[in-house]
KOLGU-274667 format. One record per atom (N, C-alpha, C): x, y, z negated. Coordinates in steps of 0.001 Angstrom, whole numbers, padded with zeros to 6 digits, always signed. Example, Ala and Ser with C-alpha at 12.3 -4.5 7.8 and 13.67 -1.06 7.14 Angstrom:
+013190-005690-007800+012300-004500-007800+013200-003300-007800+012850-002250-007080+013670-001060-007140+012900+000030-007870
//
This chain:
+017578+005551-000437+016830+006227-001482+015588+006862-000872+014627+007426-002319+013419+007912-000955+013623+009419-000757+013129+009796+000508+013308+010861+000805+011484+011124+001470+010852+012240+001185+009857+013170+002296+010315+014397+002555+010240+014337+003758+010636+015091+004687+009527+016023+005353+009443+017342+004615+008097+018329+005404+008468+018837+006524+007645+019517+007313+008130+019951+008293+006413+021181+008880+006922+021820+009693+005618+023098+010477+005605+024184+009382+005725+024541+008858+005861+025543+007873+006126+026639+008940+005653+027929+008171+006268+029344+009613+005491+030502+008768+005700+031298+009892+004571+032363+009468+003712+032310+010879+002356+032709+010429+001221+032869+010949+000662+034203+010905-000388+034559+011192-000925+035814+011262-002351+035509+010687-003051+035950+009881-004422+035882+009052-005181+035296+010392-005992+034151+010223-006770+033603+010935-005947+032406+011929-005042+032704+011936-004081+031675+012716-004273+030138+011951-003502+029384+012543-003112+027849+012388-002049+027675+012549-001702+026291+010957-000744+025419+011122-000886+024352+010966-000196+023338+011021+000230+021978+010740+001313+021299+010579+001146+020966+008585+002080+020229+008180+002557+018770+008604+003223+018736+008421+003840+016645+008146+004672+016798+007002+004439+015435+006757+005255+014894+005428+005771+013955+005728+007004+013191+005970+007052+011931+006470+008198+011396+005399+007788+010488+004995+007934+009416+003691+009167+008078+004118+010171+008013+003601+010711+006891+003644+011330+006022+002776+011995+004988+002664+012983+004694+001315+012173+003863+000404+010916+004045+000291+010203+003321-001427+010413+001756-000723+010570+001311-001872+010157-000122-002053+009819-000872-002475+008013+000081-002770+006796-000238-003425+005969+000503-002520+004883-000022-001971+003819+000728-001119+003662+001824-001862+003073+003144-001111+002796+003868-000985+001291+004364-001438+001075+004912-002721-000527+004908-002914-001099+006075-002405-001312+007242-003613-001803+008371-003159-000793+009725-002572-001043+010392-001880-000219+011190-001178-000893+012943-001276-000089+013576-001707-000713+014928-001541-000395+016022-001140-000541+017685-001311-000241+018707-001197-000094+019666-002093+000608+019876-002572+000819+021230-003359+001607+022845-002764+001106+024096-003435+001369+024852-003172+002009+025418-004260+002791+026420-004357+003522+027450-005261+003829+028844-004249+002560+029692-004810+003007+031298-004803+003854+031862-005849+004945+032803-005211+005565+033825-005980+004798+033837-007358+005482+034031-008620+004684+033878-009925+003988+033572-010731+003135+032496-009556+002198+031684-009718+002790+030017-009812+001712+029158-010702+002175+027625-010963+001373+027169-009913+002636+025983-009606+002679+024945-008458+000744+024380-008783-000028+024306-007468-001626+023859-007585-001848+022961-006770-002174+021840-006411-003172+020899-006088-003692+022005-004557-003300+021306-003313-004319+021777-002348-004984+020511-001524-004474+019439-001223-005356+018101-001021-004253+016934-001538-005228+016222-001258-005009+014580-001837-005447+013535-000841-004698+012705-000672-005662+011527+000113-005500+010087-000366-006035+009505-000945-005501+007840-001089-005200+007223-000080-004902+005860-000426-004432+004957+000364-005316+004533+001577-006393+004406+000727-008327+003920+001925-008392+005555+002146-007886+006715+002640-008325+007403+003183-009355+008745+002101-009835+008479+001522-010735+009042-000024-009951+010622-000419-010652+011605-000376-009537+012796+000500-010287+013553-001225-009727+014424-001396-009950+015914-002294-009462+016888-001905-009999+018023-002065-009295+019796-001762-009891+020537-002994-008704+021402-002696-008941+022565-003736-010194+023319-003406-010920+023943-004055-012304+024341-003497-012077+025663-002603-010223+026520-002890-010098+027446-002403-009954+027013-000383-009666+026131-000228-009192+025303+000867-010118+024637+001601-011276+024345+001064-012407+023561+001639-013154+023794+003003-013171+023328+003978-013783+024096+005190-012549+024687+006156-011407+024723+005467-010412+025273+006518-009357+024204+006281-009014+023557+005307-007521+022669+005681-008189+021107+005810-007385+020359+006537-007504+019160+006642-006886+018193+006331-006733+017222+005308-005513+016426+004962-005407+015116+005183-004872+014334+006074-005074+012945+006847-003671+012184+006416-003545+010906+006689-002297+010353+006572-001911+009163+007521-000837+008664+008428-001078+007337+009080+000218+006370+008586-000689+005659+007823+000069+004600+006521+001316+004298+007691+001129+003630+008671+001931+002504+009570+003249+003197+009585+003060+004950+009206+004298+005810+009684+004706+006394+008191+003908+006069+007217+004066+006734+006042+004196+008145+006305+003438+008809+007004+003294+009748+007180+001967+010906+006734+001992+012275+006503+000671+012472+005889+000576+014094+006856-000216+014656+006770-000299+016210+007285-001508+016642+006959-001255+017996+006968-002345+019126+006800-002533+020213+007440-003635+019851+008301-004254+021100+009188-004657+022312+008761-004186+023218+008613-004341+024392+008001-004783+026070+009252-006444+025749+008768-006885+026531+009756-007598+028325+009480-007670+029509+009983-008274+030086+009766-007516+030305+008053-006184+030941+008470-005312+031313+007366-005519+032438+006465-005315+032821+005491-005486+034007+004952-004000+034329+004245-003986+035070+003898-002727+035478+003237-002202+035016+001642-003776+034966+000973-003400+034302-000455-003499+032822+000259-002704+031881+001348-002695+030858+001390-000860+030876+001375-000365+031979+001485+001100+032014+001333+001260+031520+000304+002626+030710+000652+003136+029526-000413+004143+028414-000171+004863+028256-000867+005884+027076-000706+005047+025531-000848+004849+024685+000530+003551+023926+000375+004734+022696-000028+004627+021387-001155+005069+020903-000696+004689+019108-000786+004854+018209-000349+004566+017190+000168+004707+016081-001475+003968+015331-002039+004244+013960-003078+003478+012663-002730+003865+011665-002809+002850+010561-003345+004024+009617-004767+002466+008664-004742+002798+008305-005971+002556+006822-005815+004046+005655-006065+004230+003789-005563+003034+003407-006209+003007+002548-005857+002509+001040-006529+002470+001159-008029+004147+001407-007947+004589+001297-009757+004489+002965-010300+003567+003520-010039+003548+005120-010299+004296+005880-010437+005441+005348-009582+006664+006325-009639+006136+007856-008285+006453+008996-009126+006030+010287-008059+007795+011050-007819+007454+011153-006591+008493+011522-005592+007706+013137-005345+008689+013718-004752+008035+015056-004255+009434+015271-003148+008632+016544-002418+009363+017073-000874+010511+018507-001532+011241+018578-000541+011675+019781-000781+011127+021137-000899+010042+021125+000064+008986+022028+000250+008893+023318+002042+007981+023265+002344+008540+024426+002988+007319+025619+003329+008036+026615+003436+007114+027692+003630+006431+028026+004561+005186+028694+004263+004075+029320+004915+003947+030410+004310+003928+031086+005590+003215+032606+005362+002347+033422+006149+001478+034041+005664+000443+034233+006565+000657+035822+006223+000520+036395+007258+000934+038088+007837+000584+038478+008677+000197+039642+009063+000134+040570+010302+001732+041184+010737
//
């Protein structure tokens, strides 16, 4: 069955760095677009990058200049460099893409938190 599997999640300290993975297995339909979402406490689950298949990337405009979102198809794998943290970046981040046949899968999720 499919499973993604996140992983680097922690706490950080404001200005610090992390880096996610997502690693994808099970479909058996290629793999199209792949992304990131976040969910703060009380707040609805948001869009923080995207990447297609050719690489063709989007970010949230809150995210722009500090996260990075890459993927290496061969591993079905995806991550996000998350640099120069702030605290409203705390959040349950978690990992989707979406087959061939537009079926969307999503991750369990895991947390980030950014603190002193």
């Amino acid at each position: 069955h499919v499973q993604l599997v996140e992983s680097g999640g922690g706490l950080v300290q404001p200005g610090g760095s992390l880096r996610l993975s997502c690693a994808a297995s099970g479909s058996r339909f290629s793999i199209n677009a792949m992304g990131w979402y976040r969910q703060a406490p009380g707040k609805q689950r948001e869009l923080v990058a995207r990447i297609t298949s050719n690489g063709s990337t989007n970010y949230a405009d809150s995210v722009k200049g500090r996260i990075t979102i890459s993927r290496d198809n061969a591993k079905n794998t995806m991550y996000l460099q998350m640099n120069s943290l702030k605290p409203e970046d705390t959040a349950v981040y978690y990992c989707n893409f979406e087959n061939s046949v537009r079926r969307i899968y999503w991750g369990q999720g895991t947390q980030v938190t950014v603190s002193s």
